[in-house]
C-alpha positions in Angstrom: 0.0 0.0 0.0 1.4 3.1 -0.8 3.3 4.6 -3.9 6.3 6.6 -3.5 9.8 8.3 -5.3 12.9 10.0 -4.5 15.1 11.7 -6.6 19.0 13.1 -6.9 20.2 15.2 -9.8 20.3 18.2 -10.9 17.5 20.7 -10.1 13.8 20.1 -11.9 10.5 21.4 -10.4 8.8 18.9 -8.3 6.1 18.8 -11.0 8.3 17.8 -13.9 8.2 14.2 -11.9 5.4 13.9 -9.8 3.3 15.4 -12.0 3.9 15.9 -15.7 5.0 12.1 -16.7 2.1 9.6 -18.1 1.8 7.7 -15.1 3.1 10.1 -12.6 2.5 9.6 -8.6 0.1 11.9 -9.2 -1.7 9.8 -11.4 -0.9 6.3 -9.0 -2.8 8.0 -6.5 -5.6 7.1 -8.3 -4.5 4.9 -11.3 -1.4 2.7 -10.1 -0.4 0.2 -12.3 1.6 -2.3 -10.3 0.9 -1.7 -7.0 0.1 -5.7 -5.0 -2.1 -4.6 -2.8 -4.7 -1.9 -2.5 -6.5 0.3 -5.5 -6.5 4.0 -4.2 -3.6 5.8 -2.5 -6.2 8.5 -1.5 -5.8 8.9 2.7 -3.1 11.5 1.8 0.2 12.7 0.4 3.8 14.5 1.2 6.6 15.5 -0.3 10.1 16.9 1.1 12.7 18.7 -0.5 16.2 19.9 0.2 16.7 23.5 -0.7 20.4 24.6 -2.5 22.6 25.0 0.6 20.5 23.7 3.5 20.6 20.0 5.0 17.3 20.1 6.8 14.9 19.2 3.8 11.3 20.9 3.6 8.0 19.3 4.3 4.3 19.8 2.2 1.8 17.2 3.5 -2.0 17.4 3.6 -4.2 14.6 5.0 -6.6 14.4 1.9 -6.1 13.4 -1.5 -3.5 14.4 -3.8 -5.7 15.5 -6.9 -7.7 17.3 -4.1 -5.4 20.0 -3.2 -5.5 22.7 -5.4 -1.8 24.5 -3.7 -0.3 21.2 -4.7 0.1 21.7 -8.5 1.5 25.5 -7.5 4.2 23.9 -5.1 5.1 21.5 -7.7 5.5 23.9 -10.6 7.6 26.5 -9.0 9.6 24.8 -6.7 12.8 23.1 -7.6 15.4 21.0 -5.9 17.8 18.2 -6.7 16.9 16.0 -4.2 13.5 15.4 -3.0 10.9 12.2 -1.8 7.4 11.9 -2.3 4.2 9.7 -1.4 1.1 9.0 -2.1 -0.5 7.0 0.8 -3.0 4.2 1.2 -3.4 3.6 5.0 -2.9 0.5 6.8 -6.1 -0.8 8.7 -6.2 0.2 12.4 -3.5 2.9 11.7 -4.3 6.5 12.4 -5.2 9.0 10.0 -4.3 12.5 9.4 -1.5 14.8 8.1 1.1 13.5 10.7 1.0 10.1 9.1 1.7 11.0 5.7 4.9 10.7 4.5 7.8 11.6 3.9 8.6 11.3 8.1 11.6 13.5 9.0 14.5 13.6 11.4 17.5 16.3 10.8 18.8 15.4 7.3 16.9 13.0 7.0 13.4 11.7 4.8 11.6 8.2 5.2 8.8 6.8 3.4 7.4 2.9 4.2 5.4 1.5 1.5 3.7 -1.6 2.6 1.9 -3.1 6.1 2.9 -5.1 9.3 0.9 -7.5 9.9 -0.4 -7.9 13.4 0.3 -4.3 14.4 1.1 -3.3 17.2 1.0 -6.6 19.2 3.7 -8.2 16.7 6.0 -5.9 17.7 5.5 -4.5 20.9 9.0 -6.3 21.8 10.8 -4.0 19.3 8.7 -0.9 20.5 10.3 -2.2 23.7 13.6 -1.8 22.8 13.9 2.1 21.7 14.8 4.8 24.0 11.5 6.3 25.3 11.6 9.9 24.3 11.5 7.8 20.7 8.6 6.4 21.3 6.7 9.3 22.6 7.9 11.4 19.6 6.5 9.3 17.3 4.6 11.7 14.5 1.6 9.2 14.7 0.1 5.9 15.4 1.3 4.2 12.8 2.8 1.1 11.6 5.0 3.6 9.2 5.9 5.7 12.1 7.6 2.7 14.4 9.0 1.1 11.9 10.6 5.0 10.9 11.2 4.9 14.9 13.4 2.1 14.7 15.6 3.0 11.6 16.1 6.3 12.8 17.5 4.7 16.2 20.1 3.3 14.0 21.0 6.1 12.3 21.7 7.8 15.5 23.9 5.0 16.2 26.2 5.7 13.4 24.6 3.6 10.7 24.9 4.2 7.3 21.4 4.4 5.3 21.2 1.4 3.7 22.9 -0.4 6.8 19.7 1.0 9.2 17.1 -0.4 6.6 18.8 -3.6 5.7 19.0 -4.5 9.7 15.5 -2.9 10.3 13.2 -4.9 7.9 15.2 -8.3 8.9 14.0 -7.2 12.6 10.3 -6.7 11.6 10.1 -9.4 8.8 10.9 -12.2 11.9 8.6 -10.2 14.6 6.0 -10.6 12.0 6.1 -12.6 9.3 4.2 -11.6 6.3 5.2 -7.7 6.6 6.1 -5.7 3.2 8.5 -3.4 3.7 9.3 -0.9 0.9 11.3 1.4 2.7 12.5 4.4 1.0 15.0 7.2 2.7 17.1 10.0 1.8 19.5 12.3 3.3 19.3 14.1 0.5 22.5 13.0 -1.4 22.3 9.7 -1.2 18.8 7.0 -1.6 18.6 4.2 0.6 15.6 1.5 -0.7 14.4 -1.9 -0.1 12.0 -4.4 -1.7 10.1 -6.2 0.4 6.7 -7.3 -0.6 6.2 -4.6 -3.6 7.4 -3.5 -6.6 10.6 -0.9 -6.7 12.4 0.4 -9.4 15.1 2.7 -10.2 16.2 5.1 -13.6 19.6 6.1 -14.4 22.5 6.0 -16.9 25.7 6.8 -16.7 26.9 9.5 -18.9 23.0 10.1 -20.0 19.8 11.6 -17.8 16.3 10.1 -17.4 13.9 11.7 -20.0 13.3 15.1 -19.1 15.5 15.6 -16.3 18.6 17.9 -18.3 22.2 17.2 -18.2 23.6 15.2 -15.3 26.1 17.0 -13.0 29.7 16.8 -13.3 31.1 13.7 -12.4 27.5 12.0 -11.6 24.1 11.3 -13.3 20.3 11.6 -12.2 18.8 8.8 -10.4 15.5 7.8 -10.0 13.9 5.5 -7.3 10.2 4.6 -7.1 7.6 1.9 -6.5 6.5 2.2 -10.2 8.1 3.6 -13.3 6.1 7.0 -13.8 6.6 6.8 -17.8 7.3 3.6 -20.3 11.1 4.7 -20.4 12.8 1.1 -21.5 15.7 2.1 -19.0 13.4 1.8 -16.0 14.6 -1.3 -14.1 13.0 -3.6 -11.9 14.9 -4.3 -8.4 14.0 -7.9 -7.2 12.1 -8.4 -4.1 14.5 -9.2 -0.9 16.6 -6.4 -1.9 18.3 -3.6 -0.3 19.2 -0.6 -3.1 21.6 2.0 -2.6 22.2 5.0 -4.5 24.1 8.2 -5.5 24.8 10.2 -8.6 27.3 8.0 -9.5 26.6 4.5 -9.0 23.7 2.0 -8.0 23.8 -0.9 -6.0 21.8 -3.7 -5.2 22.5 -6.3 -2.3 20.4 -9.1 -1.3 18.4 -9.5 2.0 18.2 -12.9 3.6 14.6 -13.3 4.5 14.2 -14.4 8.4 12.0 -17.3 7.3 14.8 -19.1 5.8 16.6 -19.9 9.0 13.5 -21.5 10.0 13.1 -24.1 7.6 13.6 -27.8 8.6 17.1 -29.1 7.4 17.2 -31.1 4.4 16.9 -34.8 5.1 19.9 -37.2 4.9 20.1 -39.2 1.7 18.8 -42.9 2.9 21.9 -45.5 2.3 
């Protein structure tokens, strides 16, 4: 449940990807075309941005639909940056609504978006709830299965994780607390995209030495890179990421690492040949 992007590169308006392309996230709010599970991303939107010379990105979200805000397609045609996330949201049953649980979820630097649902919440992991400092817990933006599992990456990062380290480690944690969880996790610190598939579709744009259609030259020494649930236009470069996969990303390279899911280390061991 859920759709959602982020973006490095060179600066573009907002709009000229989240709301110009064919099959924008706009248009997925309403329209998504590969989303697994769920029809409407209507129980509300954000986006975050990271203005030229300032680490601490900016926040838009509303609590309503995305083609319902009329400010929306004002932000998104005059505001540019060259790094930003965005999400369109789908809200998991028994989590609360409202503006604070839209994503993109912030901390310093830092912008996090969870596509997907943990099954069992929050009984299934109360024990991980546990385990956070408490001033995490009671700062969490809202009562969500997005906003603990946000909780718990963000811990890491304060420990000195990298990115894609905090993710990797995180959905492992949930995935065995409880089984069946997707967990699309998307986060930026605004030059660099951390991303994992985990029960949806993800996939990434970029080529070296070139730009994804419509996006102008790349910078010096690195090229635009695109990651998302679903490709927002019928590019051919668009590339799938395989479920069980952590993604990490800059303007220069792109790299995808496989997660081991829990579920394997409970499976009965292969029985001896018979002599």
């Amino acid at each position: 449940m859920c759709r959602h992007l982020a973006y490095l590169g060179p600066e573009v308006p907002l709009g000229r990807l989240l709301k110009e392309p064919s099959h924008s996230l706009y248009r997925q709010s309403w329209e998504p075309r590969r989303q697994r599970y769920g029809t409407v991303n209507a129980d509300g939107f954000g986006v975050g941005w990271y203005a030229e010379g300032d680490p601490v990105p900016a926040r838009y979200r509303r609590m309503e639909p995305i083609w319902s805000d009329p400010s929306f397609a004002d932000l998104a045609r005059v505001v540019r940056s060259g790094a930003f996330l965005a999400a369109v949201r789908d809200a998991t049953e028994g989590c609360a609504a409202g503006e604070a649980a839209a994503a993109p979820f912030a901390a310093g630097r830092w912008l996090f978006s969870h596509n997907g649902a943990v099954p069992g919440w929050p009984r299934s992991v109360t024990a991980l709830a546990r385990s956070l400092p408490p001033a995490e817990l009671l700062s969490l933006e809202a009562r969500t299965d997005s906003a603990l599992v946000w909780a718990l990456v963000l811990n890491r990062l304060r420990a000195g994780d990298d990115g894609g380290q905090a993710l990797a480690d995180t959905v492992l944690e949930v995935a065995a607390a409880a089984p069946g969880a997707r967990l699309n996790l998307l986060l930026t610190n605004g030059s660099t995209i951390a991303a994992t598939a985990w029960g949806d579709t993800l996939w990434y744009l970029a080529e070296t030495g070139g730009h994804p259609q419509g996006l102008g030259p790349a910078r010096p020494g690195g090229t635009p890179v695109v990651v998302a649930s679903e490709p927002y236009d019928d590019d051919p470069r668009w590339q799938e990421v395989p479920d069980r996969t952590l993604l990490t990303a800059d303007t220069t390279d792109v790299l995808l690492t496989p997660l081991k899911d829990p579920r394997d280390d409970m499976a009965p061991p292969p029985e001896e040949p018979r002599t």
